[in-house]
Backbone as ProteinMPNN parsed JSONL, in Angstrom:
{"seq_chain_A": "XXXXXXXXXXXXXXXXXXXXXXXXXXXXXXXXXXXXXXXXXXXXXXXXXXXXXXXXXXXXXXXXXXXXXXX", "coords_chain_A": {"N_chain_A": [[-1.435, -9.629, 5.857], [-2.075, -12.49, 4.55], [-0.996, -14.431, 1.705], [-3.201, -14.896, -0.793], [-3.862, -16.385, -3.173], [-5.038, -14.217, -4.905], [-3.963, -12.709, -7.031], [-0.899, -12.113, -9.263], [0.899, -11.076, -7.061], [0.442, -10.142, -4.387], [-0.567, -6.873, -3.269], [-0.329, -3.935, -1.457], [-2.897, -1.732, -0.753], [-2.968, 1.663, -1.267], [-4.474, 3.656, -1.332], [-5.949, 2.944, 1.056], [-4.112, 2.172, 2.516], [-2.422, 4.201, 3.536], [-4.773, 5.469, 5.554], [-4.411, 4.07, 7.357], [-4.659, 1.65, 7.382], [-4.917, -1.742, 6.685], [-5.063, -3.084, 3.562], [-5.35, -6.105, 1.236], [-5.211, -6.092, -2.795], [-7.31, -7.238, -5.286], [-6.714, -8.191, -8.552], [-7.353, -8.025, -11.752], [-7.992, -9.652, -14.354], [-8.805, -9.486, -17.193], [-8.95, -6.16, -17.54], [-6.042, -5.766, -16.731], [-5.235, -4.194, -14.475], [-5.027, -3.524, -10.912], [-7.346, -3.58, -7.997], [-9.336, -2.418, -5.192], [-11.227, -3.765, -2.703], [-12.525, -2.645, -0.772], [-12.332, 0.782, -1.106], [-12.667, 3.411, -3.811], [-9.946, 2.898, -4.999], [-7.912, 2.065, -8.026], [-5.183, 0.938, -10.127], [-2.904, 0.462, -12.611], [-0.107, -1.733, -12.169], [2.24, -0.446, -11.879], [1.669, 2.007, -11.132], [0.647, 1.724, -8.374], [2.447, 0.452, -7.498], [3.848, 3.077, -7.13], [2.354, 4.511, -5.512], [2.925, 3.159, -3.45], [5.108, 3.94, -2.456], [4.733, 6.42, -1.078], [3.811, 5.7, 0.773], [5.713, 4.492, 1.934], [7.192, 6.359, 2.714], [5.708, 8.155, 4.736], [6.371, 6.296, 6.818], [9.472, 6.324, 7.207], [10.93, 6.82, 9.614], [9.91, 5.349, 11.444], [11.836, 3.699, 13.081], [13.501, 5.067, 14.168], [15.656, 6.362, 16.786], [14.605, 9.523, 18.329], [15.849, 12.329, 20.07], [15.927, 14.624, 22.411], [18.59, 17.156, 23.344], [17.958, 18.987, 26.109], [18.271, 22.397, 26.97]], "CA_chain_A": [[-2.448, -10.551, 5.382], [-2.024, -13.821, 3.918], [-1.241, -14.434, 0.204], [-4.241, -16.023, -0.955], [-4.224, -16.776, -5.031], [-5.68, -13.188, -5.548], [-3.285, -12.325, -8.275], [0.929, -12.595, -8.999], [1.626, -10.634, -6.218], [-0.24, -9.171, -2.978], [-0.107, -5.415, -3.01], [-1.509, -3.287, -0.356], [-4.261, -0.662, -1.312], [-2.198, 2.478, -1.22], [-5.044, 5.071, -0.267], [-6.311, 2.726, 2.656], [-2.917, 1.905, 3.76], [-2.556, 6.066, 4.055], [-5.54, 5.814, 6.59], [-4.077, 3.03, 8.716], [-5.978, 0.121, 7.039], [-4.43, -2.894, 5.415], [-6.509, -3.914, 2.642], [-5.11, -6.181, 0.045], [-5.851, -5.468, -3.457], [-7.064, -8.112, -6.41], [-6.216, -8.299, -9.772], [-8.656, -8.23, -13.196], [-7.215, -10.278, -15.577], [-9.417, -8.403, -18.686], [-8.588, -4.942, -17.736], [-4.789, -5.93, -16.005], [-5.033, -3.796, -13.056], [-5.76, -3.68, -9.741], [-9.026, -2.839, -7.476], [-9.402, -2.435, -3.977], [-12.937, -3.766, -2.638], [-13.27, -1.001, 0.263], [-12.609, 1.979, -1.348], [-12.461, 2.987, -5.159], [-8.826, 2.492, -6.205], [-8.116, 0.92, -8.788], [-4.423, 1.042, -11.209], [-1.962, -0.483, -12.942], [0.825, -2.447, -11.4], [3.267, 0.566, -11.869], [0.812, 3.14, -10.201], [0.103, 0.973, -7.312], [4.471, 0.944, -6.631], [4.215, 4.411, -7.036], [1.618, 4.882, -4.645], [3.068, 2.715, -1.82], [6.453, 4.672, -1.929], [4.645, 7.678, -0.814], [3.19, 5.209, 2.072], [6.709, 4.182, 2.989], [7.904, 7.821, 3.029], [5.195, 8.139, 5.845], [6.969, 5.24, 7.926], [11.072, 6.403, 7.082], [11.931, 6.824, 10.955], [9.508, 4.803, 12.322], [12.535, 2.601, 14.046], [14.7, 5.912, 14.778], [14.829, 7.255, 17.91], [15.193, 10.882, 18.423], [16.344, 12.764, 21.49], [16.205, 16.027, 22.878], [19.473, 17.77, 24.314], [18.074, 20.227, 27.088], [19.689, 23.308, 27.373]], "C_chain_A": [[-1.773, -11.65, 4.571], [-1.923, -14.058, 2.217], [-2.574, -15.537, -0.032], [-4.652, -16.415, -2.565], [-4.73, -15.745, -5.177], [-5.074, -12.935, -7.212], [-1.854, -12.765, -8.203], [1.019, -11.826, -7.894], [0.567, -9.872, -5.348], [0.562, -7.851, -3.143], [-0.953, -4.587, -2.109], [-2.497, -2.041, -0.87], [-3.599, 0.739, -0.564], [-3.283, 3.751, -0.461], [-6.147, 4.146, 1.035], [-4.861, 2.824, 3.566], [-2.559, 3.213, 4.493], [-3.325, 5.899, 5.079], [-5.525, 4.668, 7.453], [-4.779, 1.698, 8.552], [-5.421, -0.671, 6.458], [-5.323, -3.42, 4.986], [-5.075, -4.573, 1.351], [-5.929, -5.637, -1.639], [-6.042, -7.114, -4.793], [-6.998, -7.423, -7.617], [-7.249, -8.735, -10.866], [-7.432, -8.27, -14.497], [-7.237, -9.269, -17.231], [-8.605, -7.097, -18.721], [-7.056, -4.877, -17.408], [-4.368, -5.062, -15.025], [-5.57, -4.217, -11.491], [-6.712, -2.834, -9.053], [-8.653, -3.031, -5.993], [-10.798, -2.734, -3.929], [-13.507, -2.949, -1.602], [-13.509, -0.055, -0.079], [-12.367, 1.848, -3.032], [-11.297, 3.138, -5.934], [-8.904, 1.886, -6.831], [-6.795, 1.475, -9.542], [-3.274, -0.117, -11.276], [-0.86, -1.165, -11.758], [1.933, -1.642, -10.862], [2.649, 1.481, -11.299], [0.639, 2.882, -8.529], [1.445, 0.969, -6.536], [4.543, 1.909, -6.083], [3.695, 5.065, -5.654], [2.313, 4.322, -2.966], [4.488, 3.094, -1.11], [6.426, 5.818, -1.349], [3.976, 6.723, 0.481], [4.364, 4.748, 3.183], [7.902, 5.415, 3.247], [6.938, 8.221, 4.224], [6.141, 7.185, 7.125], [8.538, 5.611, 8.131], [11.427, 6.278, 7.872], [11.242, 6.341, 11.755], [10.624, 4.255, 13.684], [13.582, 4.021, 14.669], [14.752, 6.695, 16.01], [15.27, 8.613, 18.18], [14.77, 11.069, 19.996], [16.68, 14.063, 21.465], [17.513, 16.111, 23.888], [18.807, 18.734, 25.085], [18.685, 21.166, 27.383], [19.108, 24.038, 28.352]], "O_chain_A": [[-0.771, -11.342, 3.927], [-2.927, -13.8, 1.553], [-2.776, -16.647, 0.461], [-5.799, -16.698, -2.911], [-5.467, -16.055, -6.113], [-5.706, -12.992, -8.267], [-1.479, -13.581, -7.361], [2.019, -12.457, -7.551], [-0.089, -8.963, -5.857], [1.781, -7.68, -3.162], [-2.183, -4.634, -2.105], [-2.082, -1.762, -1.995], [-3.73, 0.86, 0.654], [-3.059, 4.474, 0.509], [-6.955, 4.734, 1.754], [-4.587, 3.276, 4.678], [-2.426, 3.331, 5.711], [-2.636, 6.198, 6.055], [-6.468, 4.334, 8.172], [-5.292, 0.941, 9.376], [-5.313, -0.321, 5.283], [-6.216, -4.063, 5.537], [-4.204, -3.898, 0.802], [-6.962, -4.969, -1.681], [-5.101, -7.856, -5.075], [-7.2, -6.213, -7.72], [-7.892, -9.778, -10.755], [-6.629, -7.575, -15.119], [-6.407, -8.723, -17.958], [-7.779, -6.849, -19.599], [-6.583, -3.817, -17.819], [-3.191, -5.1, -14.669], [-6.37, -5.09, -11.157], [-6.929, -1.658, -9.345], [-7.719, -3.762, -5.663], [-11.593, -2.256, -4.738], [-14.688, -2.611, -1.523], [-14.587, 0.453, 0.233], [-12.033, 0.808, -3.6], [-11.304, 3.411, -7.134], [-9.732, 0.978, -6.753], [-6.986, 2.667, -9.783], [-2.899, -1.038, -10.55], [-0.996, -0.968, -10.551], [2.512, -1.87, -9.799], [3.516, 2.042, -10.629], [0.528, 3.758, -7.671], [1.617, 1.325, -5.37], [5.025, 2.078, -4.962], [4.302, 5.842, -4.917], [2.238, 4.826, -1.845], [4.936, 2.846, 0.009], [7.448, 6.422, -1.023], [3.56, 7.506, 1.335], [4.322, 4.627, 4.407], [9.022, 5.383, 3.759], [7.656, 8.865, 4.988], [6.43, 7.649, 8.228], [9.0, 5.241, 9.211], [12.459, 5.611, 7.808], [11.528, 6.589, 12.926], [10.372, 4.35, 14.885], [14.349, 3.822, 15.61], [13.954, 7.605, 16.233], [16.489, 8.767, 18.25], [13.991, 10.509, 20.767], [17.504, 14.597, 20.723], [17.62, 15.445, 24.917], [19.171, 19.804, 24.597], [19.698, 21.026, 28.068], [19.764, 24.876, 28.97]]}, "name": "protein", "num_of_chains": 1, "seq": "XXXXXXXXXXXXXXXXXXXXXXXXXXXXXXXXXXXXXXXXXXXXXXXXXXXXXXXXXXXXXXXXXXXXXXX"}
């Protein structure tokens, strides 16, 4: 998706991205976290990292290709 002035930085919405959904997420100045408007995440800037390292431990070997020897 497109940066669009939401906040400093586009971050993806960690428990959609889990269910195959890219949702960005905006930013609340008052409280200084972030929200998702699909579902009800919502955390800090440091929670939201945390969360999307367990989304790119889902993907690790996407590009790898494995191969069966036959015996």
């Amino acid at each position: 998706m497109a940066q669009a002035g939401k906040g400093r930085l586009n971050f993806r919405c960690p428990s959609c991205f889990m269910r195959d959904i890219d949702m960005d997420m905006f930013y609340d100045k008052e409280k200084g976290e972030y929200y998702c408007l699909r579902c009800q995440f919502h955390g800090t800037e440091a929670e939201v990292l945390e969360k999307n390292e367990l989304a790119r431990f889902r993907y690790k070997d996407m590009y790898r290709r494995f191969t069966f020897d036959g015996e």
